[in-house]
N, C-alpha and C positions, 0 to 999 in steps of 0.2 A: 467714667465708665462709658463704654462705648456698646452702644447694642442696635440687633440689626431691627430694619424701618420695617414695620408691620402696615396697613391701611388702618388711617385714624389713629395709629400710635403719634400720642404726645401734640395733638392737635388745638387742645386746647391750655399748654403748655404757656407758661410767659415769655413774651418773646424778648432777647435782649432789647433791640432798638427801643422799643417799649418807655425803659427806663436812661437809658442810654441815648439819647438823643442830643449830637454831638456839640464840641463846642467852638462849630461857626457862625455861631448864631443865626441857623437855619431850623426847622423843623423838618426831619427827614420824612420822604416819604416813600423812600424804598426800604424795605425790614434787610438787617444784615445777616448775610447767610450764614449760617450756625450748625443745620442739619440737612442733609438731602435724601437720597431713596438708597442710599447706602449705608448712612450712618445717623446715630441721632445721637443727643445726650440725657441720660436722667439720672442725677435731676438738670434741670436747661443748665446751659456753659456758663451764664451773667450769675446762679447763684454758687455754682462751685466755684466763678472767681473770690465773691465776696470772701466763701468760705476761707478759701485762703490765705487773703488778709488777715481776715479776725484772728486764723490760727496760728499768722505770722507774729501777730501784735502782741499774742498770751505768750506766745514761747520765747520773746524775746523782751519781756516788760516793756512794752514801749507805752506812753501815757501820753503823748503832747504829740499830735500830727495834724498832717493838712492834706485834702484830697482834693486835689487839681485838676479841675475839668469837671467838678461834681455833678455837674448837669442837675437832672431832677434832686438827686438830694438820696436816692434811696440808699447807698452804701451806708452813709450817715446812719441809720436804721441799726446797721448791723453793726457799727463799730462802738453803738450807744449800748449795744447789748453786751458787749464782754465783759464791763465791769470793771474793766480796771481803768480802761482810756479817760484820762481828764479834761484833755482841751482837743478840740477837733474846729480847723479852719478850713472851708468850702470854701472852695475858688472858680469860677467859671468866668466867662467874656458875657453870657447874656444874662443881663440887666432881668429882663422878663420872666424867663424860665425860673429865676430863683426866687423872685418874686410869689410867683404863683406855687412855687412847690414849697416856700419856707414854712409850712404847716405842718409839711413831714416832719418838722426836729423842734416843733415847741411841746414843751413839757405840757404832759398831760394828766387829768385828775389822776390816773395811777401812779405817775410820777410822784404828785403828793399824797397818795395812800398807804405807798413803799418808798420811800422815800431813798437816795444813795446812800450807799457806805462812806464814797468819797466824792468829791464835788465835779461838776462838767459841767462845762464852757462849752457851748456850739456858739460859732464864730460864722455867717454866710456873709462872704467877699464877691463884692465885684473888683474886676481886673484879669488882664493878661496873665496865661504864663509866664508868659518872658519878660515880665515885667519884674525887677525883685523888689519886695515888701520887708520892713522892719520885724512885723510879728509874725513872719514865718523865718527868722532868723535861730539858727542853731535848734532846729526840733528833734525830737526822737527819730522821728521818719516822716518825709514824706512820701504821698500814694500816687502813682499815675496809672488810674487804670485804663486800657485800650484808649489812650490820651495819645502816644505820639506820632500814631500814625495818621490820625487829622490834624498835622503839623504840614506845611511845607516841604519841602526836603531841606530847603536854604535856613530853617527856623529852627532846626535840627540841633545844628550847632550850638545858637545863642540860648537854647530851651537849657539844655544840659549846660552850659558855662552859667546860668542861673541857678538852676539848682545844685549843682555839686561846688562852683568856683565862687557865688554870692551867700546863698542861703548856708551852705553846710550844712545838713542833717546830720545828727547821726547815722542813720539809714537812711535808703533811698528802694521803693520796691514799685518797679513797671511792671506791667506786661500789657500784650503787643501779641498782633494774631502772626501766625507760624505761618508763611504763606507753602511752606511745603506741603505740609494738610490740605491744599487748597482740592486740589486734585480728587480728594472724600469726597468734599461737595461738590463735582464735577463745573470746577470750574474752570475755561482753558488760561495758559499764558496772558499775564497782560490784564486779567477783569481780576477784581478785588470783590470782597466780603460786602463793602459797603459801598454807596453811591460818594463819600465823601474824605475814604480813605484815601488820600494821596500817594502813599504806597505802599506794601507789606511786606516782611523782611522774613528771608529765609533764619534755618538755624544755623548756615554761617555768619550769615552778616550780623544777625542778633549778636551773637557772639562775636564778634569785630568788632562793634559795637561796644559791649561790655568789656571789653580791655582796652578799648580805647580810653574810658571810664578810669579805668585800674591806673593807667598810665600816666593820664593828664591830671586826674585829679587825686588822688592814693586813697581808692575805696579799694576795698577787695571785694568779690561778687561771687554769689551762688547763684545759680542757672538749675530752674526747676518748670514746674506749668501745672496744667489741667485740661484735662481733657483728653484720655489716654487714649494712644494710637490703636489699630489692627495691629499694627506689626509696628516695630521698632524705628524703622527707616522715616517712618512718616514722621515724628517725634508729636507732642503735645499740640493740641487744638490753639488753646494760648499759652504763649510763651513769657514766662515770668523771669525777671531775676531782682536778686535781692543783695543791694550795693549797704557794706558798713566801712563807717571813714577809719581809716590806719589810726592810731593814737600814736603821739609822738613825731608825727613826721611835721615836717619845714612847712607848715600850710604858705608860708609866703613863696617858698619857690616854685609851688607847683604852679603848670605851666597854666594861663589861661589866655588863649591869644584875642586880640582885638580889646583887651579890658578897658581900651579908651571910647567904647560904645555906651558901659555903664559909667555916668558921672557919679562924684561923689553925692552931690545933691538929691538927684534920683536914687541912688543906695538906700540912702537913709531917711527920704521921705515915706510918707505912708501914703503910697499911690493908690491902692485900692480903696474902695468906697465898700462900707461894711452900712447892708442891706439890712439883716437881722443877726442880734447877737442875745443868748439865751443862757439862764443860767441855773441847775436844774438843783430843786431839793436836796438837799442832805441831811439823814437824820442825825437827830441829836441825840451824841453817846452820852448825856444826863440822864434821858427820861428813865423813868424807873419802867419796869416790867409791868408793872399791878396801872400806872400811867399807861401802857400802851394797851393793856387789856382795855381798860375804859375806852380809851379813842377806838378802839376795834369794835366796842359793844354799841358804841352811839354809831358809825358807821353803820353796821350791819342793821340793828333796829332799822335805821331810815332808810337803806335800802328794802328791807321786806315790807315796810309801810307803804313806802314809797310804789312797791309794785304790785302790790292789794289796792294800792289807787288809780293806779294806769291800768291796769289789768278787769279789777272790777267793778271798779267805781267806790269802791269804800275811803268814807272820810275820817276813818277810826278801826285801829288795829288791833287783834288781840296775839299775841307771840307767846307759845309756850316756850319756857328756859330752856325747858329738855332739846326745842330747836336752835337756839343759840349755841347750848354746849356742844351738837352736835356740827357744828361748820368749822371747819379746818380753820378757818383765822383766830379763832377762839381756842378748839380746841389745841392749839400748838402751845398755849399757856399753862394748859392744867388747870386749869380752876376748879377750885371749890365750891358747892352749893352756897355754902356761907359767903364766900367770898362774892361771887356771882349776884347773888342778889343784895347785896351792900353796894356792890358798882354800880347794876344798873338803876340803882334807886338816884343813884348819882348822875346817871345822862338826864342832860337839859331837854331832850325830848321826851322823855317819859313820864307819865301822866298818874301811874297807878301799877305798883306791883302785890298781887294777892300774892300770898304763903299757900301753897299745893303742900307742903308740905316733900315729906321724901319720898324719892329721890327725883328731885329737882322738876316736878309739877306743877308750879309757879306760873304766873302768867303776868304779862309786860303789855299794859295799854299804852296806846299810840293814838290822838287825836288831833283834829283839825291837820290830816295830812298834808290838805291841798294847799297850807300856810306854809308849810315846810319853806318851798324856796330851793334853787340847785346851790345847797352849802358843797363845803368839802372839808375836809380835815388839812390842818397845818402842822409842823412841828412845835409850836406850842402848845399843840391841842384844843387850840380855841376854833370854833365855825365860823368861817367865814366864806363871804361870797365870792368869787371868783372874778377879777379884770372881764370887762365885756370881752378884750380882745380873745380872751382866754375860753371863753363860750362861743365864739363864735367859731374858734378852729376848733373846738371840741363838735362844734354841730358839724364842720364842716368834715370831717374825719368820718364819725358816725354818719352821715349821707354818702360818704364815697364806698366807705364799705359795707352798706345794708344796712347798718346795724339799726335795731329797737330801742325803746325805750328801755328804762330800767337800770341799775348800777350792775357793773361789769368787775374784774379784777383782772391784770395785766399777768400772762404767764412770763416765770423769770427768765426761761428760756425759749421763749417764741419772739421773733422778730418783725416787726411791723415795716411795712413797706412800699 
């Protein structure tokens, strides 16, 4: 959506570059133009692209991709939240960058509180685009976002004869800034969006472009965006299209010139160096119902202990039932008072359940809080501590975003970033 620029509107807005910090292995220090005194976007343009990834990967089942140029790592964020994606490989040129952001994609205590339905691989690569790699060999889709226009011009070629003529996806989905739009953000002929875009492609050549695609390599393509114009002529802020391979056709004749650049050797070696590679909970369709009730009442107990400790200094808890049945991770069971209190006589942290009698006036002693320890729940349901490394990116998370002390729970549809 496109709405007009108010003073102070959208100021403290996220800016793409932000997250987007390209992959020349420079750290930019000009922000890419995105809105001016004409026009702006809300929500900013970086997360309606994301959006429409995610809503490309649900509508099309796709489960197994690679996002190319991942830079900081935030897409990742969003493509961990759909649910259904199982393996996701990050690819960037700088060694450093991924380094220091691979915190964003390690599984986190809520990862094992909720654990998945189905399993996922976060995979962070170093290497080239234009390099081709074994395990990005034949994937559902791969992702290039605002990726090739911090390519060369001359790199153009070899970029695409990798990915459509080596790799073969099933899919393939760019996008790439519209430079006809440019003119919104009053910018004259010749000056680009960013300090390091090399060059920006009208809606013809985009399209030149993508039948080039259709031609030499036999994908067919949809031509779509984000970032709706004032008027029609301008077309989309960025320009997306979304390449799927032909089934059936001669993959050996299709043309790919120069293929004596890529050796067989280099083909099939595993050129990239894999930085972090993660692999996230899944629960187990054994556990019984009345098992998961218990793992939810030992959680919960040690968080409210836990923040009668921090909060007031108390080294011993007293918890009425009637508060337990009332929190939504409990109450999603149903339980019974009877039931209720047979479980939690059952959590290893609890010390003493009086009978209040009915309806459900019971109380749950909690002592020696400060012994507790940062446990967490596993899919066996056993407590255990958590990999240092695994406390440390949990501190380091919790410092970058404010956050307090005290046990938290992950929304299924909020994406971290």
């Amino acid at each position: 959506m496109v709405t007009r620029r108010t003073p102070g509107q959208f100021d403290d807005a996220p800016d793409e570059d932000e997250y987007q910090r390209k992959r020349t292995g420079k750290q930019a220090s000009v922000k890419e133009t995105e809105s001016s005194s004409r026009v702006t976007f809300d929500p900013p343009l970086y997360i309606q692209r994301y959006a429409k990834v995610c809503e490309v990967c649900r509508k099309h089942d796709i489960r197994r991709v690679a996002d190319l140029g991942c830079a900081e790592l935030t897409l990742e964020a969003y493509l961990k939240a759909t649910g259904t994606i199982t393996e996701i490989n990050s690819v960037d040129i700088d060694r450093d960058i991924l380094q220091q952001c691979a915190y964003r994609i390690r599984p986190l205590i809520a990862d094992r509180i909720s654990p998945r339905k189905e399993s996922l691989m976060v995979r962070v690569l170093h290497g080239s685009v234009l390099d081709p790699d074994p395990r990005l060999l034949n994937l559902d889709c791969i992702i290039a976002i605002e990726l090739i226009e911090h390519l060369q011009p001359h790199q153009v070629q070899p970029f695409s004869r990798n990915i459509f003529g080596n790799l073969k996806p099933h899919h393939v989905l760019i996008s790439t800034p519209n430079s006809d739009f440019n003119t919104l953000f009053e910018l004259t002929p010749g000056h680009f969006r960013h300090w390091d875009h090399k060059f920006e492609w009208s809606q013809a050549e985009f399209k030149e472009y993508c039948e080039g695609i259709e031609t030499r390599f036999g994908y067919s393509v949809e031509r779509f965006g984000v970032g709706d114009p004032p008027t029609p002529e301008y077309g989309y802020c960025s320009q997306f299209a979304f390449f799927t391979r032909r089934r059936g056709r001669d993959e050996e004749k299709v043309e790919t010139e120069n293929d004596s650049e890529v050796s067989p050797k280099t083909y099939y070696d595993e050129v990239y160096e894999v930085v972090e590679e993660f692999n996230y909970p899944v629960a187990d369709p054994n556990i019984s119902p009345e098992d998961k009730l218990q793992d939810a009442l030992s959680y919960e107990i040690r968080g409210i202990a836990m923040d009668e400790y921090y909060d007031e200094g108390y080294d011993s808890s007293t918890i009425p039932l009637s508060r337990l049945m009332d929190l939504p991770a409990i109450r999603q069971f149903e339980p019974t008072l009877e039931q209720m209190m047979r479980l939690v006589r059952g959590c290893e942290l609890v010390i003493e359940v009086s009978d209040g009698g009915f309806p459900c006036e019971g109380d749950v002693r909690v002592e020696k809080v400060s012994e507790m320890g940062p446990y967490i729940r596993t899919n066996n349901l056993e407590l255990v501590e958590p990999p240092e490394s695994e406390k440390e990116s949990e501190s380091e998370e919790m410092e970058e975003e404010g956050a307090e002390g005290g046990h938290y729970v992950l929304d299924d549809n909020e994406c971290w970033g």
